[in-house]
C-alpha positions in Angstrom: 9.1 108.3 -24.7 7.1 105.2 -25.1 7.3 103.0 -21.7 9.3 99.1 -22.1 6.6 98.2 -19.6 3.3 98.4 -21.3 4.0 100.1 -24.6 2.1 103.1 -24.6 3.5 106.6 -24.7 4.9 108.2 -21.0 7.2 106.3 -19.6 8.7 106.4 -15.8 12.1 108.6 -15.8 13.8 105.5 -15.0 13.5 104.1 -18.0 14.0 107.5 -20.3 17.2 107.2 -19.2 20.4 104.6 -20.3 23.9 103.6 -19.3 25.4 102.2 -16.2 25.8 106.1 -15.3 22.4 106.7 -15.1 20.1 103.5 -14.1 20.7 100.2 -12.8 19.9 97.6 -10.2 19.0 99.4 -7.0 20.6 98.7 -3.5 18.7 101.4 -2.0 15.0 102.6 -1.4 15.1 106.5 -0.6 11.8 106.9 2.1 11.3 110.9 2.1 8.2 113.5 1.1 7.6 115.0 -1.8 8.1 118.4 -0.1 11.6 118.0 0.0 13.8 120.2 -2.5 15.6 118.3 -5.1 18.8 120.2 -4.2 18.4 119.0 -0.6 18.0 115.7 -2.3 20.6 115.6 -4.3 23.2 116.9 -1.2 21.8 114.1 1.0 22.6 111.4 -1.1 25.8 113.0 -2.3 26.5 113.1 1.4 25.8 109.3 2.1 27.4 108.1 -0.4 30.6 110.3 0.8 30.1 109.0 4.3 30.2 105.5 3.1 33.0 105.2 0.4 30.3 104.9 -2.4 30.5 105.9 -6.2 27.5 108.0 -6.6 28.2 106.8 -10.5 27.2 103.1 -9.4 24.8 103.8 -6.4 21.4 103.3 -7.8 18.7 104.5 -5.1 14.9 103.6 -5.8 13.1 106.3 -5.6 9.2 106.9 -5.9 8.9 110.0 -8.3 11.8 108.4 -11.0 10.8 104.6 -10.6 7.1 104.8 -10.7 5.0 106.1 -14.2 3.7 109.3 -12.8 1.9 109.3 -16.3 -0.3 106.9 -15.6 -0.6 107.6 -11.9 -2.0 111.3 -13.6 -4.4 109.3 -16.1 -5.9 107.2 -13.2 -6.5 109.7 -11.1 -8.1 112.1 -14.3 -10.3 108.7 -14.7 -11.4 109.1 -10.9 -9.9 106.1 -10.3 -7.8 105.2 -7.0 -5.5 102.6 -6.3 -6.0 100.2 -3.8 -4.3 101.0 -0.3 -3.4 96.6 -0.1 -1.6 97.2 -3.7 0.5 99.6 -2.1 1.3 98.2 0.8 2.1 94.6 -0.6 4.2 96.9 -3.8 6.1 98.7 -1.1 6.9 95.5 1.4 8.0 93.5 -1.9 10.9 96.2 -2.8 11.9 96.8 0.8 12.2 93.3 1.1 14.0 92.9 -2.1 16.7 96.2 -1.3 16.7 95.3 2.0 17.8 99.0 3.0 16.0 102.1 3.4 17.6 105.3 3.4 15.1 107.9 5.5 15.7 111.3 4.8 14.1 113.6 7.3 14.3 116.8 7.4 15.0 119.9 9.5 16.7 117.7 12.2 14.4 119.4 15.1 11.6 119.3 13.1 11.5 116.9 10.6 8.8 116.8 8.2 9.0 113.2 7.6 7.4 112.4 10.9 4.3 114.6 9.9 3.4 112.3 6.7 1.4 109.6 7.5 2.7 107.6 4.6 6.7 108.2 5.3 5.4 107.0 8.9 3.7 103.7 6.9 7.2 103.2 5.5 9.1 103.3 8.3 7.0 100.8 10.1 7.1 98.7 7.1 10.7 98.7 7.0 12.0 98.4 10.7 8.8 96.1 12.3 7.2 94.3 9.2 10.6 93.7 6.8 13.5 93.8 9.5 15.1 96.1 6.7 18.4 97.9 7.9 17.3 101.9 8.1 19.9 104.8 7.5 18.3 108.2 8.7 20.1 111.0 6.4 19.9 114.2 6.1 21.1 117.2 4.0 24.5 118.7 4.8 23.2 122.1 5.8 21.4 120.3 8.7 24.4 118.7 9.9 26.0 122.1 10.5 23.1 123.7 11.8 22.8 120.8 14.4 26.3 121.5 15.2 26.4 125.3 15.1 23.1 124.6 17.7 25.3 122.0 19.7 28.2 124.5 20.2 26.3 128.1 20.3 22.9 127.3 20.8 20.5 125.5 22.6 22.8 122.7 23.4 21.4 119.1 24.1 18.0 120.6 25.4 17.5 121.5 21.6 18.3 117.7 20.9 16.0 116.2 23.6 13.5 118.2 22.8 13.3 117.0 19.2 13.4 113.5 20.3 10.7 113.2 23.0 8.7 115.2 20.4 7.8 112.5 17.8 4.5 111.7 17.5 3.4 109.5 14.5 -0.5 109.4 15.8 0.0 113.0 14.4 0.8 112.9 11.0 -1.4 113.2 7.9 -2.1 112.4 4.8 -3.9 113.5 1.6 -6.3 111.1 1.3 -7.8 110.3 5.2 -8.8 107.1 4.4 -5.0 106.4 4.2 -4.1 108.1 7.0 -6.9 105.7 8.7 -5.6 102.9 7.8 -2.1 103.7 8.0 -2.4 104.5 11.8 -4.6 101.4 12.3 -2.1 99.4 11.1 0.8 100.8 13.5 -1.4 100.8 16.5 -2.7 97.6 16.1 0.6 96.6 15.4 3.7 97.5 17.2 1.8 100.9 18.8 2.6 104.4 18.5 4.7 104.9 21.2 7.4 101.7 20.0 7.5 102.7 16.7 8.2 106.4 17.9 10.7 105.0 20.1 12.5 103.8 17.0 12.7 106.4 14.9 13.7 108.3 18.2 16.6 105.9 18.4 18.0 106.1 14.7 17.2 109.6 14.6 19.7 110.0 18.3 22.2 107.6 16.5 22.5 110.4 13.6 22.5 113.1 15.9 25.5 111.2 17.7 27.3 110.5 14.4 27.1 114.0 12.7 28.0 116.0 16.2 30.2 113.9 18.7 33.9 114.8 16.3 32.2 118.7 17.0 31.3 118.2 20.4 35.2 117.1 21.6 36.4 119.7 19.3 34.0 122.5 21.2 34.8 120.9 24.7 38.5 121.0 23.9 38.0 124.8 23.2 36.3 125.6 25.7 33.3 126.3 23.8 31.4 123.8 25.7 32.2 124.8 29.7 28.6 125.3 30.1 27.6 122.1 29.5 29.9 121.0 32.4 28.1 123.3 35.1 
């Protein structure tokens, strides 16, 4: 497919593809790492757009791997060529700024491997300290019910608290260290390690909250729950 953008054969998936079914004017920025599954993918974003009344036919999400040419991130890097950390920092604040909402998908819940790339970490602080954007932490449906299967039969809240004093963005990495560098520069220069962990803490506890406490009343009601009241 020759690319609409500069003319030359290879072309983003993005624009390989037509119709008001399949492209348009996004509303959302997906934030995740490229280790996530498709499937998982796919789910979570079923999922939110569920939770939210949404058409999934006319919810256009911007993500990385389908909006950018891969085929000539490939050829620049064949050429031993790198871009710029500055172009993608001032690329990434412009369409944050411009959605205005970033969906973060992390994943496991208590262990999320989001937190442990240095460049999902970059995005985050873009979004909540540099961009003010509204962030929505998501999450496949599987982990929902595993948090809630460890909520009721499990570890209980200790799992949960665990997970949450646990985040440590000084920690992740990154492919190339001189991002990673930078990247944590940046955040402790700016807002510092421990406030920016402190927010992720907070919308990753206001997810927890929303996909457990219908469970939780359900499990106390049973009687499932009797040890938490000990």
């Amino acid at each position: 497919v020759r690319c609409p953008r500069d003319h030359r054969m290879g072309a983003a998936y993005v624009d390989s593809v037509f119709g008001a079914d399949n492209a348009g004017p996004g509303s959302y920025m997906l934030s995740y790492t490229w280790g996530y599954a498709v499937g998982d993918i796919v789910d979570t974003l079923m999922a939110f757009c569920s939770s939210r009344c949404l058409d999934p036919k006319r919810t256009y999400v911007w993500m990385c791997c389908l909006c950018i040419n891969q085929h000539r991130v490939k050829e620049a890097q064949a050429n031993g060529k790198s871009i710029p950390f500055e172009e993608f920092e001032a690329a990434f604040g412009q369409r944050v700024t411009g959605l205005g909402h970033v969906i973060a998908m992390m994943s496991p819940w208590n262990d999320p491997a989001y937190i442990t790339r240095v460049w999902c970490c970059f995005e985050m602080f873009t979004a909540v300290e540099v961009e003010k954007a509204t962030v929505s932490i998501v999450m496949p449906p599987r982990d929902a019910e595993n948090l809630r299967a460890t909520l009721l039969h499990g570890a209980g809240l200790d799992a949960v608290w665990q997970v949450l004093s646990g985040l440590d963005v000084a920690q992740a990495q990154a492919s190339v260290q001189q991002d990673r560098e930078v990247i944590l520069k940046m955040i402790k220069d700016g807002p510092g390690f421990h406030p920016l962990n402190m927010q992720i803490a907070e919308h990753l506890q206001a997810w927890i909250l929303d996909n457990s406490e219908g469970h939780v009343l359900q499990g106390l009601q049973n009687g499932e729950l009797t040890g938490w009241m000990a």
